[in-house]
C-alpha positions in Angstrom: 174.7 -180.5 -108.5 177.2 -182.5 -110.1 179.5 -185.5 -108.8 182.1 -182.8 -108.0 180.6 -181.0 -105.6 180.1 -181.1 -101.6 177.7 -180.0 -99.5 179.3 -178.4 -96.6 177.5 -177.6 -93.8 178.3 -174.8 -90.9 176.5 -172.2 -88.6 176.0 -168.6 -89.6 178.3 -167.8 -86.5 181.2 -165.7 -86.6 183.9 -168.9 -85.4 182.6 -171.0 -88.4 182.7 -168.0 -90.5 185.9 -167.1 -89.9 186.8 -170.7 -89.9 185.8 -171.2 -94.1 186.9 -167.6 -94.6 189.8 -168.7 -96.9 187.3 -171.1 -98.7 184.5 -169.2 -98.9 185.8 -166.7 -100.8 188.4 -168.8 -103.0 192.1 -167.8 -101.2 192.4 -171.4 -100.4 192.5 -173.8 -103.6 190.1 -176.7 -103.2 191.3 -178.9 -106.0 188.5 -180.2 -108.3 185.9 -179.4 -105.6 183.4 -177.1 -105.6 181.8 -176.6 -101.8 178.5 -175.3 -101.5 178.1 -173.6 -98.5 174.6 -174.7 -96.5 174.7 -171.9 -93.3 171.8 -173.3 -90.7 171.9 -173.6 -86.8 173.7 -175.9 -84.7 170.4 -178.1 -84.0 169.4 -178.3 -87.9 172.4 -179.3 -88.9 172.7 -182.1 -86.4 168.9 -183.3 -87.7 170.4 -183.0 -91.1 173.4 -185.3 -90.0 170.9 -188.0 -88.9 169.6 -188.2 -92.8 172.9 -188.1 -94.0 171.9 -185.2 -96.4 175.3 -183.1 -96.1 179.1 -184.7 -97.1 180.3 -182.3 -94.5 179.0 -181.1 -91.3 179.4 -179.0 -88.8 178.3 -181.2 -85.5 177.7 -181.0 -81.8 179.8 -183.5 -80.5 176.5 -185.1 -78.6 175.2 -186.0 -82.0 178.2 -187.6 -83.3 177.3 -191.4 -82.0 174.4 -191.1 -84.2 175.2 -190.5 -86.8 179.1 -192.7 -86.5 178.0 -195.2 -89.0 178.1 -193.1 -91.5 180.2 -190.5 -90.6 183.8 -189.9 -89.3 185.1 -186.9 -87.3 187.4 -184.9 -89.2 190.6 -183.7 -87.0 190.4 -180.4 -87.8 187.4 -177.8 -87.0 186.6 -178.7 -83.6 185.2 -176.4 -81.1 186.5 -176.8 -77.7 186.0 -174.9 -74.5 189.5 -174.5 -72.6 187.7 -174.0 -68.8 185.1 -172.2 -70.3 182.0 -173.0 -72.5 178.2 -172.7 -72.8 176.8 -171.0 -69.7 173.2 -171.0 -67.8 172.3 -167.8 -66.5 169.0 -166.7 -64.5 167.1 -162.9 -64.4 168.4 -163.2 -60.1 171.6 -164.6 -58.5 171.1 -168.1 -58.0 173.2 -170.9 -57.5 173.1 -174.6 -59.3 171.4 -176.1 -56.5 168.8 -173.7 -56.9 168.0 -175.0 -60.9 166.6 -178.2 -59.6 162.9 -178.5 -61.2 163.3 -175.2 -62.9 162.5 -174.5 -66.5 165.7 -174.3 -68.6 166.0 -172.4 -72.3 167.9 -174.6 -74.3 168.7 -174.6 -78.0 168.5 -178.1 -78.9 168.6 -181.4 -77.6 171.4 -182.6 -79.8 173.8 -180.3 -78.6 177.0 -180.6 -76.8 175.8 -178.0 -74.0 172.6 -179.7 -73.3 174.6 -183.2 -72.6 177.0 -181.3 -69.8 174.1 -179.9 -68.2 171.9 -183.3 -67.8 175.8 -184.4 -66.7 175.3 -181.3 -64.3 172.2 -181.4 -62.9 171.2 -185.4 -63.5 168.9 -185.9 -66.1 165.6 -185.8 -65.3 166.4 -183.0 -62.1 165.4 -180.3 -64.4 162.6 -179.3 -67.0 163.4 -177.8 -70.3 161.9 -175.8 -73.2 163.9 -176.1 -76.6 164.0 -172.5 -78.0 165.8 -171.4 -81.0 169.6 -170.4 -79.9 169.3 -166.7 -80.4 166.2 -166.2 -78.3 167.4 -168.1 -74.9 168.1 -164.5 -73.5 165.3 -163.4 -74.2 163.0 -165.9 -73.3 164.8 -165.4 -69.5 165.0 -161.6 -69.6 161.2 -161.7 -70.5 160.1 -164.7 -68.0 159.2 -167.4 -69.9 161.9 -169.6 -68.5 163.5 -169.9 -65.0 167.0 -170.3 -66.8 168.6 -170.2 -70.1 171.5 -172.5 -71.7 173.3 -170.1 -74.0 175.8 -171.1 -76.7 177.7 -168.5 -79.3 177.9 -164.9 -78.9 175.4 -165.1 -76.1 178.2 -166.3 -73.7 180.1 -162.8 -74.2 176.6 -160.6 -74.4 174.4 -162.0 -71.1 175.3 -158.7 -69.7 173.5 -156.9 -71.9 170.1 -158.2 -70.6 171.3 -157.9 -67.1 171.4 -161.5 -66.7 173.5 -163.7 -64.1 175.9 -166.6 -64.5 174.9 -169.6 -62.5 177.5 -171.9 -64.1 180.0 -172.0 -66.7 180.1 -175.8 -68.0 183.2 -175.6 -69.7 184.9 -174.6 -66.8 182.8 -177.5 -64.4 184.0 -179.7 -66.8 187.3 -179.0 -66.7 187.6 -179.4 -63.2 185.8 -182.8 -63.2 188.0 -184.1 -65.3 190.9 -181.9 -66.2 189.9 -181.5 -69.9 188.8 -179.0 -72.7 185.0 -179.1 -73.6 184.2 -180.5 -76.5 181.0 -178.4 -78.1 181.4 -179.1 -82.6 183.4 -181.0 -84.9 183.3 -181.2 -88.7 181.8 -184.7 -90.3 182.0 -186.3 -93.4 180.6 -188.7 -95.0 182.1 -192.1 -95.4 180.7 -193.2 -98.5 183.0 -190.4 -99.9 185.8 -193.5 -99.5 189.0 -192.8 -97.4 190.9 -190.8 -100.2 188.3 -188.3 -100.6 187.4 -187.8 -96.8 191.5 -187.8 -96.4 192.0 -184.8 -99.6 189.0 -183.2 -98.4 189.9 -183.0 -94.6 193.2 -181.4 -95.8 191.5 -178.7 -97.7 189.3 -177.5 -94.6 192.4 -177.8 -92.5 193.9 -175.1 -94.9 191.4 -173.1 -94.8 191.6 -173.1 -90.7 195.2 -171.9 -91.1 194.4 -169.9 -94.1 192.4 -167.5 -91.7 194.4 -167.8 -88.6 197.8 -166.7 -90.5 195.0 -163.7 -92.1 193.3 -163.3 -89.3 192.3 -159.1 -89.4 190.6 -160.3 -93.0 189.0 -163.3 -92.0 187.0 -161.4 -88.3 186.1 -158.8 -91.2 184.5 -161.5 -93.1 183.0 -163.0 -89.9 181.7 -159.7 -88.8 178.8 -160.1 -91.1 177.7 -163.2 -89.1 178.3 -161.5 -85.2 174.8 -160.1 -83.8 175.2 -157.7 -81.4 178.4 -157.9 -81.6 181.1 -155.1 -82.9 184.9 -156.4 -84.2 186.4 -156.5 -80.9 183.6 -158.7 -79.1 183.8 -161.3 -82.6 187.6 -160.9 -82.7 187.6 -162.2 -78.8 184.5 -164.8 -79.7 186.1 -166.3 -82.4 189.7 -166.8 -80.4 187.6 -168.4 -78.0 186.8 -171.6 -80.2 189.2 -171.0 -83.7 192.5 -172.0 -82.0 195.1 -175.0 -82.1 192.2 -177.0 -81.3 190.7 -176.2 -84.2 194.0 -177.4 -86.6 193.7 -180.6 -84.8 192.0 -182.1 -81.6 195.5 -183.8 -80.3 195.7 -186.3 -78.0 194.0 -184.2 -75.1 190.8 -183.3 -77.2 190.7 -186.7 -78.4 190.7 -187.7 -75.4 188.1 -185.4 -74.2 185.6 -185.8 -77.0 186.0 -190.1 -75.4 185.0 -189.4 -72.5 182.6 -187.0 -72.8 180.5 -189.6 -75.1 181.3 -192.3 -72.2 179.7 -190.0 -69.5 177.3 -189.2 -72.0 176.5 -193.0 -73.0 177.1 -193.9 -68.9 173.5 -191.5 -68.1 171.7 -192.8 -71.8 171.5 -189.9 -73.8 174.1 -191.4 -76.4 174.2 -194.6 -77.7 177.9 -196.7 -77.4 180.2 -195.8 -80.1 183.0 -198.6 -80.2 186.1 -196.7 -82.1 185.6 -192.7 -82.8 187.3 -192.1 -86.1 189.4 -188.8 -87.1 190.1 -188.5 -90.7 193.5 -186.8 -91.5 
């Protein structure tokens, strides 16, 4: 690997697919860059972030504060939940009250969804089991856990194991505080230098817009990435968390992504992070 190329991190998923559609498959220039794609799950990625082996990153915004020394949020490539988000489901009706001292599925401890539902519940209120993401389902539809936190495409496919929403946290969130979620971001590494993270945010913004203004070519792209999941279900999937959040975060998501990490920070699961940065 030479000087002039990146290691850019992301999820097999069908958002983050369709998200480095244009620069995956060279529509989208990327200047003297080359970007070698590194596909891996949410929780890897963040572990990865922590040794700082990736320029850019695909991150649950739980992990960010520690890793903020030596990264900086990009503005663009966040994935926010609008009044919806991750969502725990049980095998029987059941109500939140009812989790308390169950044993919770979850896909990581890093991520974002895991941090709302200690927020939730009160951490230490519930026990948990880290599974990988793609086997929460199951490991409820077969009895091994009272409860599963599911993140993706498992949001949109529950049904198919005859499972039951408890909660959706996107949409608790939302009404405690009147804000979108916010689940991932892109990082990147500082030691890049502030021109490079700057030219290099720009080029992933393109490709965000890249697939947005081609979007019928980019889900077909993605579709390789959606299990279980035919062109409509990706096509509603990725609109879900590709969207004018994903261009920028604004002042809103901004916003959210603060006071998430204060909540967060309030309860000690993240450490303090003094100034969030957002290149471009």
């Amino acid at each position: 690997m030479n000087d002039r190329t990146l290691l850019l991190g992301h999820s097999p998923d069908p958002d983050d697919a369709f998200m480095f559609y244009g620069l995956a498959t060279g529509r989208v220039p990327s200047g003297n860059w080359t970007f070698e794609h590194v596909l891996q799950d949410i929780q890897t990625l963040n572990e990865r972030a922590l040794r700082g082996e990736l320029h850019i990153t695909a991150i649950s915004i739980h992990a960010y504060p520690h890793v903020a020394d030596n990264y900086a949020l990009t503005s663009c490539g966040s994935s926010m939940g609008d009044a919806y988000g991750p969502l725990v489901v049980t095998r029987e009706p059941a109500t939140v009250n009812d989790l308390a001292g169950r044993t919770i599925a979850v896909p990581g401890e890093m991520t974002s969804a895991f941090l709302v539902l200690n927020l939730l519940l009160g951490r230490g209120e519930f026990n948990h089991r880290v599974v990988m993401f793609d086997r929460v389902l199951d490991e409820v539809a077969e009895g091994r856990a009272d409860a599963g936190l599911i993140i993706h495409e498992g949001q949109l496919t529950y049904h198919n194991q005859r499972l039951h929403k408890v909660v959706d946290l996107g949409q608790w969130w939302n009404e405690q505080t009147d804000l979108p979620l916010p689940l991932g971001g892109n990082c990147i590494r500082r030691d890049l230098g502030p021109e490079t993270m700057t030219e290099v945010t720009a080029i992933l913004k393109n490709s965000i817009e890249y697939s947005l203004a081609h979007r019928p070519e980019a889900v077909e792209h993605a579709l390789q990435y959606a299990r279980d999941m035919g062109r409509d279900l990706a096509d509603e999937f990725i609109g879900m968390y590709v969207n004018q959040w994903t261009i920028d975060y604004g002042d809103r998501g901004r916003q959210a992504v603060r006071e998430l990490l204060r909540r967060g920070c309030e309860i000690g699961m993240v450490p303090a992070v003094d100034q969030i940065d957002f290149v471009g």
